[in-house]
C-alpha positions as a LaTeX table, in Angstrom:
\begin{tabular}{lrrr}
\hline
Residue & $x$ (\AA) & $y$ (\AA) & $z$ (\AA) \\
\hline
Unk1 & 0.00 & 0.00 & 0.00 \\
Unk2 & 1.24 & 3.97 & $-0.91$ \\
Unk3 & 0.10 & 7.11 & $-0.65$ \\
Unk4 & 0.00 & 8.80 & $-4.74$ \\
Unk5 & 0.33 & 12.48 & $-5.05$ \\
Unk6 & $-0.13$ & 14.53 & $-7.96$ \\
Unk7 & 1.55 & 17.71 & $-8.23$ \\
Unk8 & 0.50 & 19.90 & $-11.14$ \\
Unk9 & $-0.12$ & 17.40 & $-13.71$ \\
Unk10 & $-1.18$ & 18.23 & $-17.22$ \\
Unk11 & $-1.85$ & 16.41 & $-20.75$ \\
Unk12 & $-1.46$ & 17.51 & $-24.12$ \\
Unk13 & $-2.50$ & 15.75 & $-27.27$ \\
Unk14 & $-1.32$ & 18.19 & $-30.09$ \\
Unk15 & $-2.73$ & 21.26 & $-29.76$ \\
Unk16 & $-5.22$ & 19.48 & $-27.20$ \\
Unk17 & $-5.05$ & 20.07 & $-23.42$ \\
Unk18 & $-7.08$ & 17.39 & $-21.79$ \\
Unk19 & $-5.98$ & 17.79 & $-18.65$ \\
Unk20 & $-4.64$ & 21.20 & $-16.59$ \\
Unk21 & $-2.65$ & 21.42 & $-13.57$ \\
Unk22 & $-4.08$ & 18.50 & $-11.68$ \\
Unk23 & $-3.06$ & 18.02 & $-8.05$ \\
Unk24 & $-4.23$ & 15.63 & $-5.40$ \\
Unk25 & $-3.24$ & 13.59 & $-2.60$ \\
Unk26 & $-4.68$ & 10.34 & $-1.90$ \\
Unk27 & $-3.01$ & 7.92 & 1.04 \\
Unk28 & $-2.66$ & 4.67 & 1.42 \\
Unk29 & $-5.31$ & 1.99 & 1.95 \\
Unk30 & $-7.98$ & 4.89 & 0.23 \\
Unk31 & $-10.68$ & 3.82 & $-2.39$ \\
Unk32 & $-10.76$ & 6.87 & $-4.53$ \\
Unk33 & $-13.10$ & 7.13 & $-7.34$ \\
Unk34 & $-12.58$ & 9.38 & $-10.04$ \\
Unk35 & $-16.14$ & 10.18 & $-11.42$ \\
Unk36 & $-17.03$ & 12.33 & $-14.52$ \\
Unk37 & $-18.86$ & 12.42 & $-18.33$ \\
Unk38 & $-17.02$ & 10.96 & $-20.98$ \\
Unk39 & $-14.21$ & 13.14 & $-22.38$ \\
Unk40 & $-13.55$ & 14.80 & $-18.92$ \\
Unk41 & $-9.84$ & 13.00 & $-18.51$ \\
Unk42 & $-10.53$ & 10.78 & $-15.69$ \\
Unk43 & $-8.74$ & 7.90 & $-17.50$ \\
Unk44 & $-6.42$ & 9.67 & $-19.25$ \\
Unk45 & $-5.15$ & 10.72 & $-15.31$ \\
Unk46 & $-4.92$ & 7.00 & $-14.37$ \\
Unk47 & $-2.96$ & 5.84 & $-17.64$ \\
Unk48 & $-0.88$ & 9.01 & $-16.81$ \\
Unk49 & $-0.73$ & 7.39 & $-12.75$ \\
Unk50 & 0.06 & 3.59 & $-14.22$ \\
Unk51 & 2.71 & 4.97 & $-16.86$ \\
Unk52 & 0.27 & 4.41 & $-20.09$ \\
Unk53 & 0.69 & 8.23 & $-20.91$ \\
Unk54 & 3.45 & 10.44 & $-20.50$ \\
Unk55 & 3.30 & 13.19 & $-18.22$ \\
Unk56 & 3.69 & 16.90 & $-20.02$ \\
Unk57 & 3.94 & 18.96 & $-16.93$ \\
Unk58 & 4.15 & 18.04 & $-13.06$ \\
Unk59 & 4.84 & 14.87 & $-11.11$ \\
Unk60 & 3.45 & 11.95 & $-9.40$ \\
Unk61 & 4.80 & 10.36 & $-6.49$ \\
Unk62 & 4.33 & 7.02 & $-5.72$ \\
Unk63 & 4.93 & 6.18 & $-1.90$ \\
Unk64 & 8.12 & 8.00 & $-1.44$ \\
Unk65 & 9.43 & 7.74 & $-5.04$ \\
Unk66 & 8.56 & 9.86 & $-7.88$ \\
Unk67 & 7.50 & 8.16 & $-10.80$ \\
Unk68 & 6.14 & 10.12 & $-13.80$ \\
Unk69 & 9.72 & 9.18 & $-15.61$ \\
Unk70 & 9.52 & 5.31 & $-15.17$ \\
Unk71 & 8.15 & 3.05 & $-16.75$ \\
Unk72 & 5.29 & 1.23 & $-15.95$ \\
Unk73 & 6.77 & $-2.08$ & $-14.69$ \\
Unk74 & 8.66 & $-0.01$ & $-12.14$ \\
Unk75 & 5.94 & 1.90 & $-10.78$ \\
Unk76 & 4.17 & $-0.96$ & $-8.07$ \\
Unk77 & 0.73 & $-0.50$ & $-9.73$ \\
Unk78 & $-1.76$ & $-3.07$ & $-11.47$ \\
Unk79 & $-4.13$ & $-2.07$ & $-13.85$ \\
Unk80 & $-7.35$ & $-3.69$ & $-14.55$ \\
Unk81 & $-9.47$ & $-2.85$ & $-17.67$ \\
Unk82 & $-12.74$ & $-2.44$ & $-19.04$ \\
Unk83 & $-11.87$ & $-4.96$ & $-21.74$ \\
Unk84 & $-10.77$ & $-7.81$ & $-19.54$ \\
Unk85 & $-7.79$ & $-8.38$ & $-21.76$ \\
Unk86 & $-7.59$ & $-12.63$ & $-21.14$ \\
Unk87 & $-5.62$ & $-14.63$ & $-23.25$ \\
Unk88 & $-8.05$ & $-16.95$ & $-24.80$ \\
Unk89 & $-5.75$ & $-19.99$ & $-25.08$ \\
Unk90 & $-5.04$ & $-19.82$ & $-21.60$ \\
Unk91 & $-6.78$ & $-20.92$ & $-18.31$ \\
Unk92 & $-7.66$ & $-19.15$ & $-15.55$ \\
Unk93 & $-4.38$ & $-20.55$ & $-13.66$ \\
Unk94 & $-2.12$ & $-19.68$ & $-16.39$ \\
Unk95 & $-3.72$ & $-16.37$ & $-17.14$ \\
Unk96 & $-3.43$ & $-15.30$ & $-13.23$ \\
Unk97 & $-0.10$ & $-16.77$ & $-13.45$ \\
Unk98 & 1.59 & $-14.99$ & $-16.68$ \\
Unk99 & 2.89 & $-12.12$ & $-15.54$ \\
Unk100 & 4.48 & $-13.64$ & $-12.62$ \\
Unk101 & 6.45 & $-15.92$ & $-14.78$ \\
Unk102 & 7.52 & $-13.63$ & $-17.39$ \\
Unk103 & 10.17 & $-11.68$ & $-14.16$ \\
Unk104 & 10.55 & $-15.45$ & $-13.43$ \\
Unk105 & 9.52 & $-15.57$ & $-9.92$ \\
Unk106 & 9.79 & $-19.42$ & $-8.88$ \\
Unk107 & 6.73 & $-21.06$ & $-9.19$ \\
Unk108 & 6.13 & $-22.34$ & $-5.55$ \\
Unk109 & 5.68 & $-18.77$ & $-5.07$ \\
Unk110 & 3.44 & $-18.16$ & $-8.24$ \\
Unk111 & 1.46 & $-21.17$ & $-7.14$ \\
Unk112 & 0.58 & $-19.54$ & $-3.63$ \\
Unk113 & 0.19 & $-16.28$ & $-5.03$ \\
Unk114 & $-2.62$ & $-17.49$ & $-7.36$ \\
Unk115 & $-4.09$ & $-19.95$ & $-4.94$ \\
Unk116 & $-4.37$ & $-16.93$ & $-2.61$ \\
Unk117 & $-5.92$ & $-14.73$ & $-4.93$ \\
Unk118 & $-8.94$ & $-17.59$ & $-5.94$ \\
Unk119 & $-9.39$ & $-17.92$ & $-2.55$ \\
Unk120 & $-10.05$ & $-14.20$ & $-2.14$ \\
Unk121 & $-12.25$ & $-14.07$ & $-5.01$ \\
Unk122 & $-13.84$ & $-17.06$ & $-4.49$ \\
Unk123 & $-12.90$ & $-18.76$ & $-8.44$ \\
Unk124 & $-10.61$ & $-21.63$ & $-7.10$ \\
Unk125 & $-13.24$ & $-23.62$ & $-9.30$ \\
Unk126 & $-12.35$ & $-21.91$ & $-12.23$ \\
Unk127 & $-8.91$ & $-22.00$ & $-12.28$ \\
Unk128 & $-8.58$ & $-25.03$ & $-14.96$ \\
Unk129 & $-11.14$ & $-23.04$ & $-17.21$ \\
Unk130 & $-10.80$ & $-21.16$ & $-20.05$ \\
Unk131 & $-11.97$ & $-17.72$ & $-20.86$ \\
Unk132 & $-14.25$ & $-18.40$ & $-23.24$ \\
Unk133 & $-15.88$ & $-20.86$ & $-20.73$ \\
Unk134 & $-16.80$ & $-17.88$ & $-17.89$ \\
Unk135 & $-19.52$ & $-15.32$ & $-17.63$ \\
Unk136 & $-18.69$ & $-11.71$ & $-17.81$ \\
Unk137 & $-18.63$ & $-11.54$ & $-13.93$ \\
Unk138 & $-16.01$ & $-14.41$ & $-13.43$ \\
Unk139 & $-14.10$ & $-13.08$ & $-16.55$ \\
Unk140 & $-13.57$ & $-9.80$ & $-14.54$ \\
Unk141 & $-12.70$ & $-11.31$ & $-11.32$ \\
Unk142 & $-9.83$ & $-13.27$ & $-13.34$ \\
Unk143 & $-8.72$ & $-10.30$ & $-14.38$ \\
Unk144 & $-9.03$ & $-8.76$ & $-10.57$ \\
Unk145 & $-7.26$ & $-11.60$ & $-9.70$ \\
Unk146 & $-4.10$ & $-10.96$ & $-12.06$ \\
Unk147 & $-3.54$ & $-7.73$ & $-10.16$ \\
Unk148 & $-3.70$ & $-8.81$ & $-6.91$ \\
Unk149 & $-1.48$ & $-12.20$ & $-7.82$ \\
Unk150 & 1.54 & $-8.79$ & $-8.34$ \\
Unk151 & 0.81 & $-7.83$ & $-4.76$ \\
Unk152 & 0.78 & $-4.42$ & $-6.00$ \\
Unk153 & 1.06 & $-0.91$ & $-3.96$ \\
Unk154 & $-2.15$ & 0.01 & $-5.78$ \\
Unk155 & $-4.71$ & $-1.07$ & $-8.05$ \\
Unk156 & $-5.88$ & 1.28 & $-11.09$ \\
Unk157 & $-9.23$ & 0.12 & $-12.38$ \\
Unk158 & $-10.09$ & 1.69 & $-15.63$ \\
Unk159 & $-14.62$ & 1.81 & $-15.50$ \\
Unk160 & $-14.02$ & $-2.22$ & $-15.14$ \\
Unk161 & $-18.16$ & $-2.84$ & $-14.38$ \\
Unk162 & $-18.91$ & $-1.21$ & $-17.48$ \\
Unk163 & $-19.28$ & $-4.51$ & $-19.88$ \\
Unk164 & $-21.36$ & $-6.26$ & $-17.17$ \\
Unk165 & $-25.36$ & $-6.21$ & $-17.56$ \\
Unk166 & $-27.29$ & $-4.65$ & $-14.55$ \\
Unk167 & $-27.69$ & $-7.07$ & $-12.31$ \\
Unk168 & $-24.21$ & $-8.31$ & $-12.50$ \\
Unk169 & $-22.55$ & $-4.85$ & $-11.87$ \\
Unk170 & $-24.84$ & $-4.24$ & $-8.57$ \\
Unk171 & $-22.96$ & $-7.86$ & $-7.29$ \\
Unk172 & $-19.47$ & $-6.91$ & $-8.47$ \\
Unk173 & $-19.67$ & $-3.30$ & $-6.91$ \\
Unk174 & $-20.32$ & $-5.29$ & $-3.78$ \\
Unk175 & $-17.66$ & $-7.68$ & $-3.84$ \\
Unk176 & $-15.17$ & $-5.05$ & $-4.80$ \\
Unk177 & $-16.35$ & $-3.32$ & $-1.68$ \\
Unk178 & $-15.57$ & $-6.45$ & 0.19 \\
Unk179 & $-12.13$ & $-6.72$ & $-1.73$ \\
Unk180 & $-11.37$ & $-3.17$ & $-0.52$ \\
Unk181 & $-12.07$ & $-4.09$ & 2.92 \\
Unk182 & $-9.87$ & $-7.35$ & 3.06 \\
Unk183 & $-7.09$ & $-5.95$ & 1.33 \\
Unk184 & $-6.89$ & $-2.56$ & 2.42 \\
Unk185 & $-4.82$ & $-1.41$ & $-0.47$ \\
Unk186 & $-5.03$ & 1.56 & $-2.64$ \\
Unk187 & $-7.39$ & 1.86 & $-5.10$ \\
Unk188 & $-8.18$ & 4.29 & $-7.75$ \\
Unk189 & $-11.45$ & 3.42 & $-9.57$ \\
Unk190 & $-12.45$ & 5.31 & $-12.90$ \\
Unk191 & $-16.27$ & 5.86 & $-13.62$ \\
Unk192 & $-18.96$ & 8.12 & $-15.03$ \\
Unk193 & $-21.45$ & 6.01 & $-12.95$ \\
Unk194 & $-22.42$ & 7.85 & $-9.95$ \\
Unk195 & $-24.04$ & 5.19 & $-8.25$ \\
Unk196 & $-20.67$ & 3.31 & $-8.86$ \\
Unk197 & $-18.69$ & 6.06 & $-7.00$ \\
Unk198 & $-21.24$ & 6.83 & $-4.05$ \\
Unk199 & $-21.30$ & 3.01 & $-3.25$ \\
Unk200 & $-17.71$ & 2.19 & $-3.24$ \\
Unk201 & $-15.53$ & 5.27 & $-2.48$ \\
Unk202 & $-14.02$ & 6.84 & 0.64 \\
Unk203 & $-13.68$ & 10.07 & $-1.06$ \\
Unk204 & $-15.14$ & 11.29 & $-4.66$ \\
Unk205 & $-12.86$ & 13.14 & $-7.17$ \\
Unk206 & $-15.55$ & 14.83 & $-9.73$ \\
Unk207 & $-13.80$ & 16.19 & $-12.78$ \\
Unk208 & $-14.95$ & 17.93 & $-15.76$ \\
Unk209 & $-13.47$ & 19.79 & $-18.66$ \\
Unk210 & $-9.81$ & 19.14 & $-17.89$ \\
Unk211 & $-10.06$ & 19.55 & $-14.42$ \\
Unk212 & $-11.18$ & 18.91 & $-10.51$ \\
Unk213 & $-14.22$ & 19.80 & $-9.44$ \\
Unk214 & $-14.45$ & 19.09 & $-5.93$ \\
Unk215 & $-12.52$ & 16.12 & $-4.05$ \\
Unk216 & $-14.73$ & 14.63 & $-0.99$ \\
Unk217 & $-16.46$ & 11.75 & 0.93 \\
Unk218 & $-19.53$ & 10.73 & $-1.45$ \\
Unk219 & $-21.96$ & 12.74 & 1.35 \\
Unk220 & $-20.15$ & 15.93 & 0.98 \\
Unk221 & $-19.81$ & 15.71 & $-2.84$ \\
Unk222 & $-23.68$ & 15.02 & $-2.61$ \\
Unk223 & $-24.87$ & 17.29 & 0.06 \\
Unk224 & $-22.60$ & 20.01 & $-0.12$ \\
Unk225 & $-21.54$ & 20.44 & $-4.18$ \\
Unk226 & $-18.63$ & 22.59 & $-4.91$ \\
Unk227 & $-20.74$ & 23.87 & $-7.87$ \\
Unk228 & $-23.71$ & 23.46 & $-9.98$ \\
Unk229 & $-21.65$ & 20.71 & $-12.42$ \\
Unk230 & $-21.52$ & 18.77 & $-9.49$ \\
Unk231 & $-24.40$ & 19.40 & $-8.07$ \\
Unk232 & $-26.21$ & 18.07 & $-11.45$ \\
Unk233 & $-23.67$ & 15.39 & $-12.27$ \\
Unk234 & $-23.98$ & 13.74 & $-9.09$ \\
Unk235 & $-27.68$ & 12.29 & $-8.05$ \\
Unk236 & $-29.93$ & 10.67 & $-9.70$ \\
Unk237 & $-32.74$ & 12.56 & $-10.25$ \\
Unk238 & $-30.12$ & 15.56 & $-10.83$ \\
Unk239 & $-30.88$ & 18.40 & $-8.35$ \\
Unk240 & $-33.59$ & 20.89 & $-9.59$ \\
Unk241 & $-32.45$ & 24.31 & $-10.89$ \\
Unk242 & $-34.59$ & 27.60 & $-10.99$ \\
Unk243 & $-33.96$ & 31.04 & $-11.36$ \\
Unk244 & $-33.83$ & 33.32 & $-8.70$ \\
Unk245 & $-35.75$ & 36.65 & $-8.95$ \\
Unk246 & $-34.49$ & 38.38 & $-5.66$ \\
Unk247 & $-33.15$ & 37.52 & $-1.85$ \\
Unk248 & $-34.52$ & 39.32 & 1.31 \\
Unk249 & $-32.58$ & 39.00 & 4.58 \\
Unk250 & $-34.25$ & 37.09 & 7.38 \\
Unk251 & $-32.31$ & 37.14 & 10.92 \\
Unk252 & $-29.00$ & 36.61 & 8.76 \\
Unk253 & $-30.29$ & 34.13 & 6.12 \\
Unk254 & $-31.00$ & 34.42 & 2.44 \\
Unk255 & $-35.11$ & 34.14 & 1.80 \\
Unk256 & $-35.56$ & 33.20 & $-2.12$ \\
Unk257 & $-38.05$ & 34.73 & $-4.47$ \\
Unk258 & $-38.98$ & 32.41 & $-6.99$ \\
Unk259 & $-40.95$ & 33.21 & $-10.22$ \\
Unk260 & $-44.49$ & 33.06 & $-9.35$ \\
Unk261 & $-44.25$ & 35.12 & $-6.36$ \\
Unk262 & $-43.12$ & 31.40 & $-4.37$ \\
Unk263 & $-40.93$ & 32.50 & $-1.25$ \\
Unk264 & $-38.47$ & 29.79 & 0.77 \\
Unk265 & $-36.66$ & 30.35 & 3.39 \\
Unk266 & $-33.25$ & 28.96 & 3.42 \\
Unk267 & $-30.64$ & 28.27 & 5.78 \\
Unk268 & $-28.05$ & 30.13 & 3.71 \\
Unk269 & $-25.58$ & 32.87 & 5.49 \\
Unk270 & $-27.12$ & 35.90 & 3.48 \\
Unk271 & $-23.21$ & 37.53 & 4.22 \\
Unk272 & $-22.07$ & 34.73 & 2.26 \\
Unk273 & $-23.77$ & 35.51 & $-1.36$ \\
Unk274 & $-22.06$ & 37.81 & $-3.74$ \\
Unk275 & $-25.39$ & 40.11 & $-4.44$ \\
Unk276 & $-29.09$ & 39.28 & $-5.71$ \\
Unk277 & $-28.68$ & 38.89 & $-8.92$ \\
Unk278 & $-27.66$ & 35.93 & $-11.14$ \\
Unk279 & $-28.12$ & 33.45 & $-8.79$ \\
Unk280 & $-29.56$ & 29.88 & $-9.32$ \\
Unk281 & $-31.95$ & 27.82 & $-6.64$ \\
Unk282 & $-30.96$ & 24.48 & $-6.19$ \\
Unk283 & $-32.79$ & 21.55 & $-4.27$ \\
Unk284 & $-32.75$ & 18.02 & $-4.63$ \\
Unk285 & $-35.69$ & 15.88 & $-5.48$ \\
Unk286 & $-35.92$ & 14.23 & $-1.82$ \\
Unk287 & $-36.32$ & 17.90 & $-0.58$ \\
Unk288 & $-39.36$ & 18.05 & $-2.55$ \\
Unk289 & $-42.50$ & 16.32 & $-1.26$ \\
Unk290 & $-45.99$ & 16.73 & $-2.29$ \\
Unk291 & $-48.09$ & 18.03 & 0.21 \\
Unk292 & $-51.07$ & 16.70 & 1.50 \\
Unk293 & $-54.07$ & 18.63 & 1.36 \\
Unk294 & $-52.90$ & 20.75 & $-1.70$ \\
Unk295 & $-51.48$ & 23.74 & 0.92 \\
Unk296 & $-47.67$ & 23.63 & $-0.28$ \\
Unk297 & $-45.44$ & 26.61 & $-1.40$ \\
Unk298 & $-45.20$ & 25.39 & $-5.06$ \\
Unk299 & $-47.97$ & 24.51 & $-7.18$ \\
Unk300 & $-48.31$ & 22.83 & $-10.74$ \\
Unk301 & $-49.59$ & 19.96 & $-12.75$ \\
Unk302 & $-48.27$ & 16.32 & $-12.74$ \\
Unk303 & $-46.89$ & 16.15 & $-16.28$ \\
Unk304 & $-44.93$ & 12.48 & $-15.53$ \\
Unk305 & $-45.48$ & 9.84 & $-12.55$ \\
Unk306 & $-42.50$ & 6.97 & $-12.02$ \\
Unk307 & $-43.15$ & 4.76 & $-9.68$ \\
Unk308 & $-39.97$ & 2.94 & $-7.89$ \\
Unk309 & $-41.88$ & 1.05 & $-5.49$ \\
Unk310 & $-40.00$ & 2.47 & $-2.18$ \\
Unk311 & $-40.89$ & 6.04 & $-3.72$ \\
Unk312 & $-42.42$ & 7.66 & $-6.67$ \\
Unk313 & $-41.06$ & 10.79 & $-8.38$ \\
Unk314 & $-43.46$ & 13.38 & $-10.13$ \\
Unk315 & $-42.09$ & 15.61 & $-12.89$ \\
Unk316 & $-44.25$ & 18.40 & $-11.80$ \\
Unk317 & $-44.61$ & 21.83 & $-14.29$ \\
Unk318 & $-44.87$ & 25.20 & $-12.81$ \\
Unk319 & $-47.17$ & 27.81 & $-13.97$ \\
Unk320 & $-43.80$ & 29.72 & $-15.87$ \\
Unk321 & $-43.24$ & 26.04 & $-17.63$ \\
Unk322 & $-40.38$ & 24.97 & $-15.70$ \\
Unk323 & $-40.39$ & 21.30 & $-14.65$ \\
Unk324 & $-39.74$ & 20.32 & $-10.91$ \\
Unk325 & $-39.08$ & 16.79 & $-9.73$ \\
Unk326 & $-40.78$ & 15.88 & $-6.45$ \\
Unk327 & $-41.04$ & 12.99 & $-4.08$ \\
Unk328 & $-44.18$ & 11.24 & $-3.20$ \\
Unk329 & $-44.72$ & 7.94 & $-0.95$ \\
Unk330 & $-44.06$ & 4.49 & $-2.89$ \\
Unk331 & $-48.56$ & 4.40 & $-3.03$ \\
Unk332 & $-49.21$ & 7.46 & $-4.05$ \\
Unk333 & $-52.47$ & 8.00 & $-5.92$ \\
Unk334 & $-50.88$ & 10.76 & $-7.76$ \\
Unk335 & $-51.66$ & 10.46 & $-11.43$ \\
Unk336 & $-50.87$ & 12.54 & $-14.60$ \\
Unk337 & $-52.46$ & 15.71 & $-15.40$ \\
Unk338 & $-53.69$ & 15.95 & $-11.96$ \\
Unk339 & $-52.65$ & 19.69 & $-10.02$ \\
Unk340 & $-49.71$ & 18.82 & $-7.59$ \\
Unk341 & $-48.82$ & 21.19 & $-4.37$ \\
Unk342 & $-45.20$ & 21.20 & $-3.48$ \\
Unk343 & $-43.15$ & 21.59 & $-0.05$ \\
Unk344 & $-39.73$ & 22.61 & 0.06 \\
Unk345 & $-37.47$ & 21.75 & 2.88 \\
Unk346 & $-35.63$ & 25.05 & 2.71 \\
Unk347 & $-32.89$ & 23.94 & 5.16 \\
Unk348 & $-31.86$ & 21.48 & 2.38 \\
Unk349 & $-31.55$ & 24.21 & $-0.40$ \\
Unk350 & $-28.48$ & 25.71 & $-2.26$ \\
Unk351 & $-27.38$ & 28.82 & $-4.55$ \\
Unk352 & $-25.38$ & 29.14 & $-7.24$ \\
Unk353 & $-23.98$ & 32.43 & $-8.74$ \\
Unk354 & $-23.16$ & 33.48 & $-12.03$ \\
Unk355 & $-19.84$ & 31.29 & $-11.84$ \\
Unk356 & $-21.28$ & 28.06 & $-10.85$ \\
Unk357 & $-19.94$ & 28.72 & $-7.24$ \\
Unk358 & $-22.02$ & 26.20 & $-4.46$ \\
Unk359 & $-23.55$ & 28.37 & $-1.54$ \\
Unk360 & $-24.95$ & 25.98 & 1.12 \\
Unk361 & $-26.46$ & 26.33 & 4.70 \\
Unk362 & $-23.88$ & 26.56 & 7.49 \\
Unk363 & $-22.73$ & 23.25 & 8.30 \\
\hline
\end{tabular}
């Protein structure tokens, strides 16, 4: 295990930069996931971490040694991919086994190494197999098990659920979290998924348009976003957005005007805001009920009803047109086209200005 820092890392292709003065710290033992839409850089950075892609600018330290000029044999890092990248003509054993015997480590040792690492994974059954003979689930835990048979001071995994149907990825994410746990190594995980990264992380690094966002623990990055990318990358429903058309000061905190003369009070240091104008209202859909009675703050008709069993969601449209989503209880009667009254838990509720900048409540 070793802690990786990045010190002002950037990445050119051409003319290209796809990533910009990058800097983190993450120490040993963390599960780190790096989370953002495609084209953002997030696995350019971990090629750049596992020696895949040169570094143009800045460093990366690896435990105590600096590595962005070595290759990637010398670096103490497996990397598992989204591909699986088996050797067909090979078995399971020999597969696990390969890279061991190409440094021409002695094979009582390669034989414990991979014995250990079915054990951990639970595939000792499949270790006379062939690839061709597994299901996408066991295909990926063979290649798990390759990087862990290297005993490796971390483990880069480039989106490596992504090939697996839905079911299978909810069963994987959980015995990677148990993998974390046992191990306690390093890991770096690369997805766009953000159910993926607020399931297995210990801290969240959202990126977008060649850089960092906001680094946290999955609750901050959810509860308390940096700014409104993050705040609508990272939930699913995304947060709802509407404009703000003026703040009054109560005791110290912001009070919104929303179009259609709506009013919430919020929990927001008004000291904190840079003025009242161009600034964004933010709430999550759990924030949202639908009041009972029809006496809420927010009022519209039910344009769509999904119901998830636990909970159903109304996308609700306001008299201006904009459309709200709202939570309901897993029975509601709701239907659409019916007029829905809204509450807003304003203690839940965030600003954005002109910038993007996050304003929250005081923690």
């Amino acid at each position: 295990m070793a802690d990786i820092r990045l010190k002002s890392v950037s990445k050119r292709f051409g003319a290209v930069t796809v990533l910009e003065n990058v800097s983190m710290e993450i120490t040993s033992g963390e599960f780190v996931v790096f989370l953002g839409p495609s084209g953002c850089g997030k696995s350019t950075l971990l090629r750049m971490i596992a020696g895949l892609e040169t570094v143009d600018a800045g460093q990366i330290h690896i435990a105590d040694r600096r590595v962005d000029q070595l290759p990637p044999s010398q670096r103490g890092v497996a990397m598992v991919f989204q591909n699986y990248a088996l050797y067909p003509h090979m078995t399971v054993r020999d597969n696990m086994s390969f890279g061991l015997q190409n440094i021409r480590m002695p094979g009582q040792e390669i034989a414990k190494r991979v014995a250990d690492a079915a054990r951990i994974l639970e595939i000792e059954q499949l270790l006379d197999r062939r690839p061709a003979q597994l299901s996408g689930g066991q295909r990926q835990r063979v290649a798990i098990g390759r990087a862990i048979v290297r005993e490796p001071q971390a483990f880069l995994l480039d989106e490596p659920l992504s090939n697996l149907d839905a079911g299978l990825r909810v069963r994987t994410r959980v015995e990677l979290a148990q993998l974390h746990q046992r191990l306690r190594a390093t890991m770096i995980f690369v997805t766009h998924d953000q159910i993926e990264a607020m399931t297995l992380a210990d801290r969240i690094v959202v990126m977008n348009n060649r850089k960092v966002e906001q680094i946290g623990t999955p609750m901050d990055v959810y509860s308390r976003p940096a700014s409104r990318f993050v705040a609508a990358f990272v939930g699913s429903p995304s947060m709802n957005f509407l404009p703000v058309a003026g703040i009054t000061d109560v005791a110290g905190q912001a009070r919104v005007e929303l179009p259609g003369a709506a009013s919430i009070q919020t929990g927001i240091p008004i000291r904190d805001l840079p003025g009242a104008t161009g600034l964004t209202f933010g709430v999550r859909p759990e924030a949202v009920r639908v009041a009972a009675g029809g006496e809420g703050t927010l009022s519209g008709t039910a344009d769509i009803v999904e119901r998830l069993g636990d909970r159903t969601l109304a996308h609700v449209r306001l008299a201006d047109g904009t459309v709200l989503v709202a939570e309901d209880a897993g029975k509601s009667p709701l239907q659409a086209g019916m007029p829905v009254s809204l509450t807003v838990d304003g203690s839940a509720t965030h600003l954005f200005d002109a910038n993007e900048a996050a304003y929250h409540a005081a923690a």
